[in-house]
C-alpha positions in Angstrom: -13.0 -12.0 -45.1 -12.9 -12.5 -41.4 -13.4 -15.7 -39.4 -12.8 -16.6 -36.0 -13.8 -18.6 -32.9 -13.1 -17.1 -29.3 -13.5 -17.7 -26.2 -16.8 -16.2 -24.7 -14.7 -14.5 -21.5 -12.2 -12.9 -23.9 -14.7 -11.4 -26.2 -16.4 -10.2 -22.9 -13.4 -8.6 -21.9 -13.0 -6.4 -25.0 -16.9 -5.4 -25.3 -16.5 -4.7 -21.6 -13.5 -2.3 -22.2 -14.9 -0.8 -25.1 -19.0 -0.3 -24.2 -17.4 1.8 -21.1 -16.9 4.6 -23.2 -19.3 3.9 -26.8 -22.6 1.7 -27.8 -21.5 1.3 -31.6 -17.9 0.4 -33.0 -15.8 -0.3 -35.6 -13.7 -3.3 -35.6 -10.8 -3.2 -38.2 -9.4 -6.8 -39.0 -5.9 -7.5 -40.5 -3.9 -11.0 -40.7 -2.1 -9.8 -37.2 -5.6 -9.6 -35.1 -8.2 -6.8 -34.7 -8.4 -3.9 -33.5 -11.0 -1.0 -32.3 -10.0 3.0 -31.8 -12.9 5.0 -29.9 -13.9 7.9 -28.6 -16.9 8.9 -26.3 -19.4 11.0 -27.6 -18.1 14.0 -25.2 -14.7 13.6 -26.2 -13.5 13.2 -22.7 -11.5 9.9 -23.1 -10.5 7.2 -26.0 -9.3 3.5 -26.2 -7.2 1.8 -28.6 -7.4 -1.5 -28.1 -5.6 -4.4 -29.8 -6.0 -8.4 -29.7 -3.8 -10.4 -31.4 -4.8 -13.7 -33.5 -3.4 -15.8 -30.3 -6.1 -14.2 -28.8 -8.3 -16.5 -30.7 -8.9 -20.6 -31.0 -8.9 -20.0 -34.6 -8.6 -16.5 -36.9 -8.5 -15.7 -40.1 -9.1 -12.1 -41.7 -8.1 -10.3 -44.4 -8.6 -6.2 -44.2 -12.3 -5.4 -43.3 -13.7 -2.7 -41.2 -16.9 -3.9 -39.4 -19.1 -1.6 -37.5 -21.1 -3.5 -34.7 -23.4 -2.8 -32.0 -21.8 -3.5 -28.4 -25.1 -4.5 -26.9 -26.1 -7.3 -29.3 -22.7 -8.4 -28.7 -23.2 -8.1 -24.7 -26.7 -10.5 -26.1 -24.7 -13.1 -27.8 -22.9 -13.6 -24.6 -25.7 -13.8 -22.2 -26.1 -17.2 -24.4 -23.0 -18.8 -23.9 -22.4 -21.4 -21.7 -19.0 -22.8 -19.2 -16.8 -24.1 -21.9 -19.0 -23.3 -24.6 -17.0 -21.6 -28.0 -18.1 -18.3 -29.9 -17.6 -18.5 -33.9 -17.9 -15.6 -35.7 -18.0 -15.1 -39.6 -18.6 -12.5 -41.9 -21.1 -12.8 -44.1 -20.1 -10.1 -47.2 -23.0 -11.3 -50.0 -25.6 -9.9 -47.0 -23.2 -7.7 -44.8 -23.9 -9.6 -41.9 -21.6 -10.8 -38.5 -22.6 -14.5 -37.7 -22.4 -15.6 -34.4 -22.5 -19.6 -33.7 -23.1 -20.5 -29.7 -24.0 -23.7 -29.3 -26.9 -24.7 -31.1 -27.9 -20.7 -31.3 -26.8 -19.1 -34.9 -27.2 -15.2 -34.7 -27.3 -13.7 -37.7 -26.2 -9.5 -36.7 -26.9 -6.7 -39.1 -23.7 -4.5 -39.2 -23.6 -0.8 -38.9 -22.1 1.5 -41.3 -18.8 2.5 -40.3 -19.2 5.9 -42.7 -20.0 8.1 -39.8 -17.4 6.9 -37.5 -14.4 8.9 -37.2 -10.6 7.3 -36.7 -9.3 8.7 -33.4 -5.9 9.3 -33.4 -4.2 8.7 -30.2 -2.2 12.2 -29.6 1.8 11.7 -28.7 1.9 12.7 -25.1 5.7 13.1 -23.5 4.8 12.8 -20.0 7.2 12.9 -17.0 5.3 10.4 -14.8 5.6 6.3 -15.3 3.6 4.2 -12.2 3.0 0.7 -12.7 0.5 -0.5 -10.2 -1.6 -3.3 -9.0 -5.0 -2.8 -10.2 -6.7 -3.8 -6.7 -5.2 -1.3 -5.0 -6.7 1.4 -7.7 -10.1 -0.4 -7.5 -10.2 -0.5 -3.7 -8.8 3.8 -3.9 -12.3 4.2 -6.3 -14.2 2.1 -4.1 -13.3 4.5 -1.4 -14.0 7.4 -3.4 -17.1 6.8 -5.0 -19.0 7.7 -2.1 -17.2 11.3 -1.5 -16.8 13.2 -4.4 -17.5 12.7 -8.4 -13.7 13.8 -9.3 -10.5 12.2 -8.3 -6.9 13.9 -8.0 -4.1 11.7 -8.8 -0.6 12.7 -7.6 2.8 11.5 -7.7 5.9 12.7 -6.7 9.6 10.8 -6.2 8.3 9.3 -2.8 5.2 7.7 -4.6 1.9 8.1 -5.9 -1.7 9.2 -4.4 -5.3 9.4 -5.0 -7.4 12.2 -3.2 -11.2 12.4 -3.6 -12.3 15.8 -1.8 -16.5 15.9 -1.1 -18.2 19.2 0.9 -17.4 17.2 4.0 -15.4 14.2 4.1 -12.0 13.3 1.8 -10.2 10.1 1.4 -6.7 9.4 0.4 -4.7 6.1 -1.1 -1.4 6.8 -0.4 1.6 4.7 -2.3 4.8 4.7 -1.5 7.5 3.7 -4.2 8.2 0.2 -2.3 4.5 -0.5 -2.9 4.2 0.4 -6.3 5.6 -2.0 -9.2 7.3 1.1 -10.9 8.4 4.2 -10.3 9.6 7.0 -12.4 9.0 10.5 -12.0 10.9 13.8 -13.3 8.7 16.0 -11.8 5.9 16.4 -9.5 2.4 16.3 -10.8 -1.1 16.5 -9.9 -4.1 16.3 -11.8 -8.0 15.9 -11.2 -10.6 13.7 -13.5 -13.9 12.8 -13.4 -14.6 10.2 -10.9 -17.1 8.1 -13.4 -15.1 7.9 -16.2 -11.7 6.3 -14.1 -14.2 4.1 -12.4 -16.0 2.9 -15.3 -12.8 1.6 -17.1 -11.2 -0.3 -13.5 -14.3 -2.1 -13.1 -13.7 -3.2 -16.7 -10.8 -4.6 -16.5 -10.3 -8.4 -16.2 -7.4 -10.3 -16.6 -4.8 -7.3 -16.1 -3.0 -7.7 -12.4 -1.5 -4.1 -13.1 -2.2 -1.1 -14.7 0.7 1.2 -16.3 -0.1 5.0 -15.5 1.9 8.2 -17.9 0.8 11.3 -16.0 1.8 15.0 -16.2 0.0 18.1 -14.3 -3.0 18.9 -16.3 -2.5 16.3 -19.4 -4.9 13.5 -20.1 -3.7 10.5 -17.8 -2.5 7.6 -20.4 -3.5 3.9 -19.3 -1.6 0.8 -20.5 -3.2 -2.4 -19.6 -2.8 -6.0 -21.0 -6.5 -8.1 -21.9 -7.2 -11.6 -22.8 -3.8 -13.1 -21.1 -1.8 -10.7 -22.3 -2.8 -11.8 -25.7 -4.2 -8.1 -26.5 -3.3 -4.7 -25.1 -5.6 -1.3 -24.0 -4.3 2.3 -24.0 -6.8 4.8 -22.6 -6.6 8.4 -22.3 -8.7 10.6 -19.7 -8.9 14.4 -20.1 -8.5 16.1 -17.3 -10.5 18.9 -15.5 -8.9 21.6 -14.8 -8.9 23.4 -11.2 -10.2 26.6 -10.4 -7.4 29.0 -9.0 
């Protein structure tokens, strides 16, 4: 059983998060909220997310695993409304995820959640913690978009950095510690990731004024984040490329 009305720019904020790395995913309901693991198809980064019942106007769900389809979600958005509510309900005797908007009742066919493996998110000790705002990384990408398609990020006891080296021109967003939220570093690290990928997820974000960053010198770079008012949380992981000696 699962039952819930939501607010249509908190449900766009977790199909946002979640269609940047997959177009089909499963949604696993408990009493405490939902919540959606994912990997994309190259196995080059994941997201757990979580959103809690207070998420929600109203929620109710017993253990169910439903497998939708992001873009007929992204669909029942386009429909809503300022102030209008989203109700969802699933229907078991047909299989189905009903969606009420206004006057519009869409009735979605679910996908079968068989075929979809349960990522687990790897334990990762890394030596790096920066809590940052999440302008300051947007305006870095924004920078860097038009230079290279990889991104270095850097950090060190004095701060934290973001170099994108094209052929011919480079940029650099330099942080010191007094401009950065959090600081803590036990060693000195540098790794580089596909430009598309870190982009992808910033522009995603909504409601999060800062981003928590775990790096280590060729590990996956670990994103914490906070969605729908702090009423949900995102971890995302990034594989790194590694450098050519």
């Amino acid at each position: 059983m699962f039952k819930a009305k939501v607010r249509p720019e908190v449900l766009k904020e977790v199909v946002d998060i979640v269609s940047t790395l997959v177009d089909e995913a499963k949604i696993t309901t408990s009493k405490t909220g939902i919540s959606i693991k994912a990997v994309d198809p190259a196995h080059v980064a994941m997201i757990e997310l979580t959103l809690g019942k207070g998420g929600f106007e109203e929620f109710k769900a017993d253990d169910v695993a439903l497998g939708v389809d992001i873009d007929k979600i992204k669909e029942v958005l386009r429909l809503a409304k300022p102030g209008d509510m989203i109700s969802l309900e699933h229907d078991e005797d047909s299989n189905r995820l009903i969606f009420k908007v206004g006057n519009i009742t869409r009735r979605m066919s679910l996908v079968d959640t068989s075929g979809m493996s349960e990522p687990k998110v790897p334990n990762l000790n890394l030596p790096v913690k920066v809590i940052v705002k999440t302008d300051e990384i947007r305006q870095g990408i924004r920078a860097s978009e038009s230079v290279s398609d990889h991104i270095a990020l850097l950090a060190n006891k004095e701060g934290f950095e973001m170099i994108s080296d094209g052929d011919t021109d480079s940029v650099n967003l330099k942080l010191g510690k007094d401009l950065l939220e959090e600081l803590k570093c036990k060693e000195d690290t540098r790794s580089l990731f596909p430009l598309d990928y870190f982009s992808n997820i910033f522009k995603a974000i909504g409601t999060a004024s800062v981003v928590t960053m775990h790096m280590g010198s060729d590990y996956p770079v670990k994103l914490e984040f906070s969605v729908a008012h702090e009423k949900g949380e995102v971890t995302y992981l990034l594989a790194p490329r590694i450098e050519s000696e």
